[in-house]
Structures are given as C-alpha cells and as structure tokens.
C-alpha positions, 0 to 999 in steps of 0.5 A: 335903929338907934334912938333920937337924940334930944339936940336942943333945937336950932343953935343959928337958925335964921330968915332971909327974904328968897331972890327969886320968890316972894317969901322967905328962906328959914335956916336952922343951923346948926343943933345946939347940941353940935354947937356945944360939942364942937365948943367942948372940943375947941376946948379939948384941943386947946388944952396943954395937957389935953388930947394933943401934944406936942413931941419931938418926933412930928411936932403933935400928935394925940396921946392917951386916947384917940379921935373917937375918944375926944369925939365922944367925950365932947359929945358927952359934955354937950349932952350934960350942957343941954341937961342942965339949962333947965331942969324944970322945963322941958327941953321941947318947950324951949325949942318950939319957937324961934323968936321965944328962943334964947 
C-alpha cells in the first residue's frame, strides 16, 4: 500500500444550506496539493519552449518527454509549494479548521 500523501487540506472547500433537509451541505473541494499542480501544469502548457510544441507536421505535439512526465513534474512543484508555506508550523495545524484557514 503506498504511503499518504500530505495534500495541504481542502483548497475550495464550501458550505451551502441542504434543499431538502434542515442542516448544511460541507464541500471540500479540491486538495490544495491538486490545485497547485493543475496550476504548475497550466504553467507548463503555456510555456513556448515547455512540454508542447508547435511543428509542422500536426500543429503540436509534446517533445522531449511524455504526459507522465509533465504529470510528475507538476506534482513535484506543488509537493515543494506545500513544503515551503511554513516551515515552522506544521502542515496539520494549518488545515484543522476551515474558518482559520488561508
């Protein structure tokens, strides 16, 4: 079994009051840890001399590596991201409450 991944907590996490029912609905979104790498890969995608490339033949295509490649690669920069928000307080401490929350 592999190991848990430290995600940094709910990046949207929302309430909203139930339809139906007389209490409320709790969302949490997305992990930050996702929210960082989908931002590190919107990153990636958008550079010029990045992953994808124009040519000639099919307009663009990826070069120099593959989709699993930029997949890890924008996993690794969000696993940084997360490390350096605070190093001296605890990843768990940050993600306790959602009102607390940044």
């Amino acid at each position: 079994m592999s190991e848990r991944v430290e995600d940094g907590g709910p990046a949207f996490p929302s309430t909203e009051d139930h339809p139906n029912y007389d209490f409320p609905m709790h969302h949490l979104g997305m992990s930050l840890r996702d929210w960082f790498a989908g931002q590190a890969l919107a990153g990636l995608l958008a550079n010029p001399g990045g992953p994808f490339q124009a040519n000639d033949r099919d307009g663009w295509d990826i070069v120099n590596c593959t989709l699993d490649d930029v997949a890890r690669l924008s996993y690794q920069a969000s696993d940084a991201m997360l490390a350096a928000r605070s190093p001296s307080e605890p990843l768990n401490a940050r993600t306790q409450g959602v009102e607390g929350g940044r």
